[in-house]
Residue, then its C-alpha position, 0 to 999 in steps of 0.5 A: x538499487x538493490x532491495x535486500x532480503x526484506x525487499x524481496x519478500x514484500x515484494x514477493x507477497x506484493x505481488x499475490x496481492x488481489x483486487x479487495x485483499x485487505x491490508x493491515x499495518x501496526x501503527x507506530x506513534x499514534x496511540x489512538x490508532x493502533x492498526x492502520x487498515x486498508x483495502x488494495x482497490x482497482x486503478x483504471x490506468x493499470x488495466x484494473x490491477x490494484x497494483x503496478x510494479x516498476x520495471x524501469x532501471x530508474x526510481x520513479x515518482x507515481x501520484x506522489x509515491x516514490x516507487x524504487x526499481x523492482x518495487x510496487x505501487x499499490x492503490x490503496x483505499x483507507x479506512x479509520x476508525x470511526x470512534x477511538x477504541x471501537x473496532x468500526x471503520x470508516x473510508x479515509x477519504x479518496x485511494x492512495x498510491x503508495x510504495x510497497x516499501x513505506x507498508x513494511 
């Protein structure tokens, strides 16, 4: 499956993504989050890396995240705002796998 044009280029900045970089997402329908904010954080089973790209022919399902062929995993650390309208944030919980695709 190809990714087309905006594929490409996420995972192109994807793949500049480091350890600690800080991810941030207008949010769409919740209007008490506006930004969704996260933090690329280190997965031991991929060496360290805060992110993991699908090299197979197939789509492929990693802890829930369903990763395309030549798309990326990213382990993502969560943070939510502490009080609505403050710009203080909290972690969420627990990292995240998730597909470079849902984060455009």
């Amino acid at each position: 499956q190809d990714v087309g044009a905006a594929g490409r280029q996420n995972n192109f900045m994807v793949a500049a993504l480091q350890v600690d970089d800080w991810l941030i997402f207008k949010s769409s329908g919740d209007e008490h989050q506006r930004f969704w904010l996260g933090r690329a954080v280190a997965k031991p089973d991929w060496d360290g890396s805060c992110k993991a790209r699908n090299e197979s022919n197939a789509t492929v399902s990693i802890e829930g995240a369903i990763i395309l062929p030549g798309c990326f995993a990213i382990n993502v650390q969560w943070y939510t705002q502490r009080v609505i309208g403050l710009l203080e944030y909290v972690k969420e919980g627990q990292p995240l796998v998730q597909s470079n695709e849902d984060l455009r």
